[in-house]
C-alpha positions as CSV (number, residue, x, y, z in Angstrom):
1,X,115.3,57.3,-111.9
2,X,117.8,54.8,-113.6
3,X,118.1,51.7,-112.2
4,X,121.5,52.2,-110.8
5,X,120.7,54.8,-108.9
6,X,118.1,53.2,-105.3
7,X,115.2,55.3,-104.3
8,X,115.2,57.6,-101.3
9,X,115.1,55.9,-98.1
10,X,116.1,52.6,-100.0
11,X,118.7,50.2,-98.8
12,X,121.8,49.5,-100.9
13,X,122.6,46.5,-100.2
14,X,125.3,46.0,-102.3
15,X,127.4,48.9,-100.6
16,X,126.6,47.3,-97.1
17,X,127.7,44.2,-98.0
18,X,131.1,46.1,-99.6
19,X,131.1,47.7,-96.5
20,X,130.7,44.7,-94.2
21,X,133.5,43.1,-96.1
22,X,135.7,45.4,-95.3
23,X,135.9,44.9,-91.3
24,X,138.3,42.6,-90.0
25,X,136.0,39.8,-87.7
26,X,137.8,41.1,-84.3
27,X,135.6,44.5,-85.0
28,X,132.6,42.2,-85.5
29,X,132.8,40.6,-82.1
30,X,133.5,43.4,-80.2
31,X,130.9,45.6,-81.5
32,X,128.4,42.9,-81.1
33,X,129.5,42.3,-77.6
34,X,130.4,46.3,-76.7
35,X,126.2,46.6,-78.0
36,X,124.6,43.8,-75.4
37,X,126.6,45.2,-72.9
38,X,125.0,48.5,-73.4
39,X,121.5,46.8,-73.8
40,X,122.4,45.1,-70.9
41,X,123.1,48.2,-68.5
42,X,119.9,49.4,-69.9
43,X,117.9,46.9,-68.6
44,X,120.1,46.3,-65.4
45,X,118.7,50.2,-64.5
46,X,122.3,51.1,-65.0
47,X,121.8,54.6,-66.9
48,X,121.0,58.1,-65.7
49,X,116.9,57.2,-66.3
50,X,117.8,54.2,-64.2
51,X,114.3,52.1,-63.5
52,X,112.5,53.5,-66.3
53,X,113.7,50.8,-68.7
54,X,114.5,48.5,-66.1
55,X,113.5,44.7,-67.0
56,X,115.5,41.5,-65.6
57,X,114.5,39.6,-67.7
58,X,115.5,41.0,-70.8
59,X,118.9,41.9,-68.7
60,X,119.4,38.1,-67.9
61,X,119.1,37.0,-71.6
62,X,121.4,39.5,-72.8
63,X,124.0,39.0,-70.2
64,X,123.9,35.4,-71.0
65,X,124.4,36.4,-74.8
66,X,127.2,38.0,-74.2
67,X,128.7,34.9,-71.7
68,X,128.2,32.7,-74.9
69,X,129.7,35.1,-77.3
70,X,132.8,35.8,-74.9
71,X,133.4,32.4,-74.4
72,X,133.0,31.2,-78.2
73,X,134.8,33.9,-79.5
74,X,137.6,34.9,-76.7
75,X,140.4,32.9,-78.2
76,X,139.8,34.6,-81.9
77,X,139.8,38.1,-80.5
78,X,143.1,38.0,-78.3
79,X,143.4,38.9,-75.0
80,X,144.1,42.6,-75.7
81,X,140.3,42.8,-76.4
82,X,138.6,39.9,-74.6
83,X,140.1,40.8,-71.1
84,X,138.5,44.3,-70.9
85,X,134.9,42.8,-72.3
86,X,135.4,40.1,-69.9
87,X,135.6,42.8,-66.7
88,X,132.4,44.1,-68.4
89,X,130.7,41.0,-68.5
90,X,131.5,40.7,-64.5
91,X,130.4,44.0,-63.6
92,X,126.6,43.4,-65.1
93,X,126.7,40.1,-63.7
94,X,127.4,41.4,-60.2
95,X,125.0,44.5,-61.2
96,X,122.3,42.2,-61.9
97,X,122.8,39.8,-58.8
98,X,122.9,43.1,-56.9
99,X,119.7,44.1,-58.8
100,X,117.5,40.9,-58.4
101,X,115.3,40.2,-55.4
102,X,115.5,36.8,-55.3
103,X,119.3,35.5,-55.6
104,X,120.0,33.1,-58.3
105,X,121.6,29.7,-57.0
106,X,125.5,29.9,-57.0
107,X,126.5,29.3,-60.9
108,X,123.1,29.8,-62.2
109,X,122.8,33.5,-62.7
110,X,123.2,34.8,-65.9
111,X,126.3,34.0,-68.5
112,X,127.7,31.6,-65.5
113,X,127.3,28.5,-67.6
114,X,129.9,29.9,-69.5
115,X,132.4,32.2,-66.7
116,X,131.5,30.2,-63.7
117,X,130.2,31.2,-60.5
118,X,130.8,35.0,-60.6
119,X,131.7,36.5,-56.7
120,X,132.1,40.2,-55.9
């Protein structure tokens, strides 16, 4: 093979980073954000195999990711986007405070550092 050309099953790096380049940052946000809420549903037990890869823990660190990211990035994405991943955010944090046997205290569930105390 010439150099040029990667192995099979090699990364090309350069064509990522080409790639990468080419999506505006709004795209970036709300990918990252549309994929923890998904991870987060997962672990909330909110999926059609429901308990099987249910883990609060996990669910409470990604909610809380995604709190952070919301908040730090809500004002560079426009309110077109951030209102609908901000409904999300609510809805797992009422899933998990729903989902968790021993209640957090009022503000201190997860993500309400940055939303405030969610209510349902």
């Amino acid at each position: 093979m010439s150099d040029a050309t990667p192995e099979p099953g090699a990364t090309d790096f350069d064509a990522m980073t080409r790639d990468i380049a080419e999506v505006p940052a709004v795209e970036v946000i709300v990918t990252v954000a549309v994929n923890l809420m998904s991870a987060a549903a997962v672990k909330l037990g909110l999926t059609e195999e429901g308990d099987r890869h249910k883990d609060l823990d996990e669910a409470r660190k990604l909610v809380h990711a995604l709190a952070g990211l919301l908040d730090a990035g809500a004002t560079e994405i426009s309110s077109f986007h951030a209102a609908p991943l901000r409904d999300g955010l609510k809805s797992l944090q009422l899933a998990f405070r729903e989902a968790s046997v021993v209640a957090d205290e009022p503000g201190q569930g997860p993500g309400e550092k940055y939303t405030g105390q969610v209510f349902g």
